[in-house]
Each structure stands twice: as C-alpha cells, then as structure tokens.
LOVEXDO-287210 format. One record per residue: residue number from 1; residue in three letters; chain; x, y, z of N, C-alpha, C, O in turn. Coordinates in Angstrom, 3 decimals, padded with zeros to 6 digits. Layout:
BEGIN
> NUM_ALA_A_X_Y_Z_X_Y_Z_X_Y_Z_X_Y_Z .
...
//
This chain:
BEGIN
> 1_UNK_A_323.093_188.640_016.944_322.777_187.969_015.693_321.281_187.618_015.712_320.772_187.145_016.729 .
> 2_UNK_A_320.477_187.878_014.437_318.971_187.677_014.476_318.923_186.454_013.895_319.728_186.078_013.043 .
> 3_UNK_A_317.893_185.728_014.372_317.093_184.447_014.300_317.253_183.680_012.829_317.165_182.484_012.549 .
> 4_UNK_A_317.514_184.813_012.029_317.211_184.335_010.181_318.731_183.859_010.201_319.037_182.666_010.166 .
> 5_UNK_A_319.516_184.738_010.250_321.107_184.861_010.371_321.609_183.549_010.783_322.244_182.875_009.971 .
> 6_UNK_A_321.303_182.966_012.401_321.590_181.867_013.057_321.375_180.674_012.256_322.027_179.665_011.985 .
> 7_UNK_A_319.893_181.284_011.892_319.566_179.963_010.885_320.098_179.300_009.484_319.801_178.219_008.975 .
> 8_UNK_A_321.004_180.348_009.035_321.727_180.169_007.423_323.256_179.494_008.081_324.058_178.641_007.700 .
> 9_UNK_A_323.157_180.217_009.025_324.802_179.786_009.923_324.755_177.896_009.716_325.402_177.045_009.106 .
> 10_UNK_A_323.346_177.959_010.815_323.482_176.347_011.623_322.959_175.388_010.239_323.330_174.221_010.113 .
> 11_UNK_A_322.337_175.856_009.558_321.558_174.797_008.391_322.821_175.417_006.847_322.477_175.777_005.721 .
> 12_UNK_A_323.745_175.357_007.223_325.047_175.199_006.424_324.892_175.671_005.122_325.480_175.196_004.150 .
> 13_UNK_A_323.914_176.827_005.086_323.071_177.273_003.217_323.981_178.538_003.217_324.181_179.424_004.048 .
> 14_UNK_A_324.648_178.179_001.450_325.459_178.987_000.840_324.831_180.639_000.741_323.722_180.720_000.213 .
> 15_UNK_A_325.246_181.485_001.047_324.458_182.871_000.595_324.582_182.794_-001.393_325.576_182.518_-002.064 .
> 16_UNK_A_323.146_183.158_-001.877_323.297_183.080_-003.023_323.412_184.065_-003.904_323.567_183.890_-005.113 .
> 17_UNK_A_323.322_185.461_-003.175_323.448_186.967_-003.571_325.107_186.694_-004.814_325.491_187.805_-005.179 .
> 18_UNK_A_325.751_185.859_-005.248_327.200_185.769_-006.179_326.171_185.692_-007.740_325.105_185.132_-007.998 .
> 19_UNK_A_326.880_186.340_-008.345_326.867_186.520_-009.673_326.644_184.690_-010.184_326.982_183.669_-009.584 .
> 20_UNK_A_326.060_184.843_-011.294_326.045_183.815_-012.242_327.249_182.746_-012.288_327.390_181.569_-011.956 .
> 21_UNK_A_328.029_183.730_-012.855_329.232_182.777_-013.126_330.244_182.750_-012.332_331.408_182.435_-012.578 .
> 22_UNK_A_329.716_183.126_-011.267_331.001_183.003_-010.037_331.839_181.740_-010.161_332.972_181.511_-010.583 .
> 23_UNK_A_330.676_180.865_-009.537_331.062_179.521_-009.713_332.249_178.829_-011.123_333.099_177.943_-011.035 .
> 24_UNK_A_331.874_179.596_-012.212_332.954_179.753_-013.678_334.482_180.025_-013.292_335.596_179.502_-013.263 .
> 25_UNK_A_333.891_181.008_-013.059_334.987_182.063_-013.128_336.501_181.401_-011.903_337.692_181.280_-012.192 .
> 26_UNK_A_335.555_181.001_-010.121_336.241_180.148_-009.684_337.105_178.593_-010.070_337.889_177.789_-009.565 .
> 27_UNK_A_336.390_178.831_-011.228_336.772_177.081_-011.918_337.935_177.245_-012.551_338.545_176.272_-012.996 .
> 28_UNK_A_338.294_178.240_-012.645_339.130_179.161_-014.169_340.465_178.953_-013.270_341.308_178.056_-013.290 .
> 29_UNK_A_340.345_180.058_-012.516_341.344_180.231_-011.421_341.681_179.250_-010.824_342.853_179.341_-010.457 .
> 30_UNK_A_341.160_178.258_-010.522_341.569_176.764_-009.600_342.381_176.157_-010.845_343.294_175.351_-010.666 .
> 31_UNK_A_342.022_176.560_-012.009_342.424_175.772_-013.230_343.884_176.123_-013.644_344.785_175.452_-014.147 .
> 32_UNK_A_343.767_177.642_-013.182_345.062_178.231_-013.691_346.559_177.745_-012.287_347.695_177.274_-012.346 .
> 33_UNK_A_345.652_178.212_-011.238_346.825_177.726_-010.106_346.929_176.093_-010.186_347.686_175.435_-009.472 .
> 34_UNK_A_346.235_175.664_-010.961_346.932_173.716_-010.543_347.469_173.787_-011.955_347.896_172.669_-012.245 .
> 35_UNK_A_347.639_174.725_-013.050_348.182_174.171_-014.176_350.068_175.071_-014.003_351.135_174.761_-014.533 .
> 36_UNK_A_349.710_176.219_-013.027_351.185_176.989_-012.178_351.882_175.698_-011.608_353.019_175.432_-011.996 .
> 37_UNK_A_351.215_174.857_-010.665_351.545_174.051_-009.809_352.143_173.013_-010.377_353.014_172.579_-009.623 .
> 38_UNK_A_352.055_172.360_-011.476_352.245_171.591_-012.507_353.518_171.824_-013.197_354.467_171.040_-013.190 .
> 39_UNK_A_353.474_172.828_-013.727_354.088_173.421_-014.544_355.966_173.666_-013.650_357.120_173.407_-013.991 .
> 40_UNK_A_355.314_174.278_-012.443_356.698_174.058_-011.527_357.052_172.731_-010.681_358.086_172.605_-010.026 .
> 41_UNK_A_356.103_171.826_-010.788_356.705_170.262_-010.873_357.173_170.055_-011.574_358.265_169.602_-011.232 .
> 42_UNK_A_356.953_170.120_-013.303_358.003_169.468_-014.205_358.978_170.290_-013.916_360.007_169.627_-013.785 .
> 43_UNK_A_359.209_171.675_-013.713_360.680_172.298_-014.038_361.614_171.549_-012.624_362.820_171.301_-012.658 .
> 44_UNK_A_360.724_171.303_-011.492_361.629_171.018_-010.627_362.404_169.131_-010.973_363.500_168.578_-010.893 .
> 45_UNK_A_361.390_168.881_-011.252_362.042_167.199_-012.211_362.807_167.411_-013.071_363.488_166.439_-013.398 .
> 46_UNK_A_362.975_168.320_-013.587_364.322_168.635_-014.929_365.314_169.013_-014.668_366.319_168.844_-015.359 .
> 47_UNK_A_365.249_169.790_-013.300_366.201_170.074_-012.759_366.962_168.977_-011.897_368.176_168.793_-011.804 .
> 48_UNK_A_365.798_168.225_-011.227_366.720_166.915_-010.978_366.995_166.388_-011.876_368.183_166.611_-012.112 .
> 49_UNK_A_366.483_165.650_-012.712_367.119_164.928_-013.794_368.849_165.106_-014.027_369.789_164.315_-013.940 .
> 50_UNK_A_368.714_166.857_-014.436_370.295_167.149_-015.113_371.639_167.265_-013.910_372.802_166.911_-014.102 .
> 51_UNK_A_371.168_167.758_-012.887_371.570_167.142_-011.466_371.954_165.749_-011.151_373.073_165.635_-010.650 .
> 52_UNK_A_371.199_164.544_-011.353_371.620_163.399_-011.345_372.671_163.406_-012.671_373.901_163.425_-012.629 .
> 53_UNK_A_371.874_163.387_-013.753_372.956_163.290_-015.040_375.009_164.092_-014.943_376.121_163.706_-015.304 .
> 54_UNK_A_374.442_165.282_-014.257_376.078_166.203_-013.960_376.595_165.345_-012.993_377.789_165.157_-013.227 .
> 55_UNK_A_376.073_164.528_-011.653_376.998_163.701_-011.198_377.338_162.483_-011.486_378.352_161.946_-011.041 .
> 56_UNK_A_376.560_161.972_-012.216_377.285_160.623_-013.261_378.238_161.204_-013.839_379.347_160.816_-013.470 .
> 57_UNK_A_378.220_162.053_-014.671_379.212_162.825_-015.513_380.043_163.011_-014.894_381.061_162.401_-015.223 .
> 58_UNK_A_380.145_163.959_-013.617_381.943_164.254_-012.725_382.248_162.849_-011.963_383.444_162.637_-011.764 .
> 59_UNK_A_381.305_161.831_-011.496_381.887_160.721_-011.222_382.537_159.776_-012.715_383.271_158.789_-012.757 .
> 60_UNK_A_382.155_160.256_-013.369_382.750_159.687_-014.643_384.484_160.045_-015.308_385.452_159.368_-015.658 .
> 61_UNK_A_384.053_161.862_-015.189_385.243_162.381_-015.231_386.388_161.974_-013.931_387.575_162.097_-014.235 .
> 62_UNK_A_386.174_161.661_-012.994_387.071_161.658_-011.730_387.611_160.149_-012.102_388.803_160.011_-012.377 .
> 63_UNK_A_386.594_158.862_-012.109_387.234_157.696_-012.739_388.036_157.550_-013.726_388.872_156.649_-013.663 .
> 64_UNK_A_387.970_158.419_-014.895_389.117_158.697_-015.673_390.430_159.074_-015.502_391.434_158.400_-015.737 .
> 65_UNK_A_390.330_160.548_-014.945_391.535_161.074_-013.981_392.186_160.122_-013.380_393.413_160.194_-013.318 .
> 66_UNK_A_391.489_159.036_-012.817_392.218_157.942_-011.708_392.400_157.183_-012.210_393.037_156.389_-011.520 .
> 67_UNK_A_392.168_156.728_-013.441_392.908_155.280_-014.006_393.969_156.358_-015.003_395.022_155.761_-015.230 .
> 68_UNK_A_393.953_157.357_-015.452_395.345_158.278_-015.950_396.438_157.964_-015.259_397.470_157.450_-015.690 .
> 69_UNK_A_396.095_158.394_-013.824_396.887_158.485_-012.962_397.766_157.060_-012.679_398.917_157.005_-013.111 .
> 70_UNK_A_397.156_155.842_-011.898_397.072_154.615_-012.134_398.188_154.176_-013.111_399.238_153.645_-012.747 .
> 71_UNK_A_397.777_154.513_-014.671_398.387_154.265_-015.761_399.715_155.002_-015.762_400.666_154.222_-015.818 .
> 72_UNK_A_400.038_156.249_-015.718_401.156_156.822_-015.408_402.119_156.163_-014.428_403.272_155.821_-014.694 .
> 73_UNK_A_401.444_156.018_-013.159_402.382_155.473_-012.313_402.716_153.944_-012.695_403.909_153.666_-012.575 .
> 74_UNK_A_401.899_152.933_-013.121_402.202_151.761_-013.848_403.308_152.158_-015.176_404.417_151.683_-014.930 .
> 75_UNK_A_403.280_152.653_-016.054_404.175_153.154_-017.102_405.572_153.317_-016.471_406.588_152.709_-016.808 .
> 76_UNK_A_405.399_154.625_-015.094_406.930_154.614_-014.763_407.245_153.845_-013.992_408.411_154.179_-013.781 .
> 77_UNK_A_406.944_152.572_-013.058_407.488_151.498_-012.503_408.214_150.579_-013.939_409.239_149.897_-013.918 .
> 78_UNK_A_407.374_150.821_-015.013_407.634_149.668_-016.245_409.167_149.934_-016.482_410.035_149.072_-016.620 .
> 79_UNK_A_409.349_151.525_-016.505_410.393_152.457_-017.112_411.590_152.305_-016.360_412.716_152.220_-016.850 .
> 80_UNK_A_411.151_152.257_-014.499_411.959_151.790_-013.859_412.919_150.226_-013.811_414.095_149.894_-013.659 .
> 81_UNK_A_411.558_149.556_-014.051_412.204_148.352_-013.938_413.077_147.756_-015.229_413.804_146.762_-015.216 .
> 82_UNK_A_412.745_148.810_-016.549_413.170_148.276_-017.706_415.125_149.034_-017.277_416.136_148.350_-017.435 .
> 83_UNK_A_415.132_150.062_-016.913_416.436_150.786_-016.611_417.228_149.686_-015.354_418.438_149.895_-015.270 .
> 84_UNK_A_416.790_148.791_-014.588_417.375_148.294_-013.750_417.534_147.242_-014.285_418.617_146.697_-014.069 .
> 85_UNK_A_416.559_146.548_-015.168_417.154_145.152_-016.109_418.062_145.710_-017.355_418.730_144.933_-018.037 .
> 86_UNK_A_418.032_147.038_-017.580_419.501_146.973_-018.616_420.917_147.024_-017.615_421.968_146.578_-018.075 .
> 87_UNK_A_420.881_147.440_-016.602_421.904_147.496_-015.845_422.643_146.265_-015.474_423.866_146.125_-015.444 .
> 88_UNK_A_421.462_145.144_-015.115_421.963_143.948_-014.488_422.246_143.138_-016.042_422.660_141.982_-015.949 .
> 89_UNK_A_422.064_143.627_-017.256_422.291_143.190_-017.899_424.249_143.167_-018.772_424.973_142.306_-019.270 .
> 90_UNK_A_424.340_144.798_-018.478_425.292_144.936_-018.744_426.646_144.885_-017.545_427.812_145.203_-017.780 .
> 91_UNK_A_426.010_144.325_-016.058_426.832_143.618_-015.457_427.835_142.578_-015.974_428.569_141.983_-015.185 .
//
C-alpha cells in the first residue's frame, strides 16, 4: 500500500470520485426500506390485534357452551325433583 493510500485510510476521508446525487439517491432507498419496515410492523400489529380479539371471542363462545350446559343439567335435576314430588304426593 502507497503512502497517499495509508493516508486516506488513517485520516478517515470519504473517497469523493461518487456521482452528485449519490448521497440522494442513498436517501431514497433508506427511505424506501424504513417505510417496508413500517409497513410490516403495522401488518404484524393487526395481526395481533385480531388474534387477541379471536380469543376473547372462543373464550366467549366456550363460556356460553358452559353455562348451556350448567342450565340443562339444572333444568333436569328441576324435572327430576318435580317427578319425585308428584309421587310423594300421590302417596
């Protein structure tokens, strides 16, 4: 490595041989990948969102099912016990 070379190395100077609007053009592209990056943050938040929302919903549906159930079996104890008080009635 020659002397000039070492020297752009160690004194940290940009080579300036890039087009005009390099610097633009890089701005563009940084602009476009953080507005990609963005863009698949919100979709991934929407997707949680409706994720949380679907398990409120089947914990919702399942609490229903179980007070059905609940209710059924309360109904036929009622049914039972109403058939054993006509019996002791007509003792």
């Amino acid at each position: 490595m020659d002397k000039k070379k070492q020297r752009t190395v160690y004194e940290g100077k940009i080579p300036t041989n890039y087009p005009e609007n390099y610097a633009a053009k890089l701005a563009i592209i940084a602009g476009v990948i953080t507005t990609l990056g963005d863009v698949i943050a919100t979709i991934a938040a929407t997707l949680a969102l409706e994720e949380i929302t679907n398990a409120e919903n089947n914990q919702d549906q399942q609490g229903q099912r179980d007070q059905e159930k609940k209710m059924l079996s309360m109904q036929k104890q009622i049914d039972s016990l109403t058939v054993q008080l006509k019996k002791l009635k007509n003792k």
